[in-house]
Rosetta silent file (secondary structure, phi, psi, omega in degrees, C-alpha in Angstrom):
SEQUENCE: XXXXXXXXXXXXXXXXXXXXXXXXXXXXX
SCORE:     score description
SCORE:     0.000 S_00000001
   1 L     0.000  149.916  165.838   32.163   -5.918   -3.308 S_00000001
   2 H   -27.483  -65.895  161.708   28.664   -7.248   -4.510 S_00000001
   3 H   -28.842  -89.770 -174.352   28.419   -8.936   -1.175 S_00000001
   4 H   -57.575  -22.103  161.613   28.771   -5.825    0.900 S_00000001
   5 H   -64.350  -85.011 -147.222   26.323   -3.987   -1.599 S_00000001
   6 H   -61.447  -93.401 -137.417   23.496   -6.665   -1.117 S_00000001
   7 H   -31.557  -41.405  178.901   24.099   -6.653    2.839 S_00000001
   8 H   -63.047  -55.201  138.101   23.747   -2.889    2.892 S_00000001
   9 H   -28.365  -67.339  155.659   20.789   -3.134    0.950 S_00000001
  10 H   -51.422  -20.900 -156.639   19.563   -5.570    3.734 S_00000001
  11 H  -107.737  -45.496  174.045   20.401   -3.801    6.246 S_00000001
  12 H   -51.466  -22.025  172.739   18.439   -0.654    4.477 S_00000001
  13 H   -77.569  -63.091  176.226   15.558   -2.774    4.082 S_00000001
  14 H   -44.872  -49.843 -162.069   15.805   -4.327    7.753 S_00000001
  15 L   -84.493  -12.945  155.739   16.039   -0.567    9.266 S_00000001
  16 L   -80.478   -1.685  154.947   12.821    0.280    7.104 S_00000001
  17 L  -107.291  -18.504  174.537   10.680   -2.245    8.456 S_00000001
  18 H   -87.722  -56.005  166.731   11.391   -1.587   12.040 S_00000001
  19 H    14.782  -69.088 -173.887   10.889    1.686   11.200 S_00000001
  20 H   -81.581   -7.324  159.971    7.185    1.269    9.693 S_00000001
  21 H   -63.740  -51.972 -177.206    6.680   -0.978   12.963 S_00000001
  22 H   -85.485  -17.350  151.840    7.384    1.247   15.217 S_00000001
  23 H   -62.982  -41.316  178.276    5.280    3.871   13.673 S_00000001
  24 H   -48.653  -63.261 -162.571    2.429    1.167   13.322 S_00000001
  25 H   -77.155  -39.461  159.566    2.511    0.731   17.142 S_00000001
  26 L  -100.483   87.146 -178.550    3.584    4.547   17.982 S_00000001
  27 L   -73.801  154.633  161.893    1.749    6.835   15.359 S_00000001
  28 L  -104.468   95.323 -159.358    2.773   10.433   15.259 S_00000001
  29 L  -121.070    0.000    0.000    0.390   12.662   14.862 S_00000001
């Protein structure tokens, strides 16, 4: 469904912002 596309999207979005967040506060270097 459309629905469940955009959510998935969101959720892909969501998991790519904590993502660069948790790099911001723990870099890896």
């Amino acid at each position: 469904p459309l629905s469940h596309s955009t959510a998935r999207r969101d959720i892909t979005q969501w998991i790519d912002s904590i993502q660069t967040t948790q790099v911001r506060k723990y870099p890896r270097r």
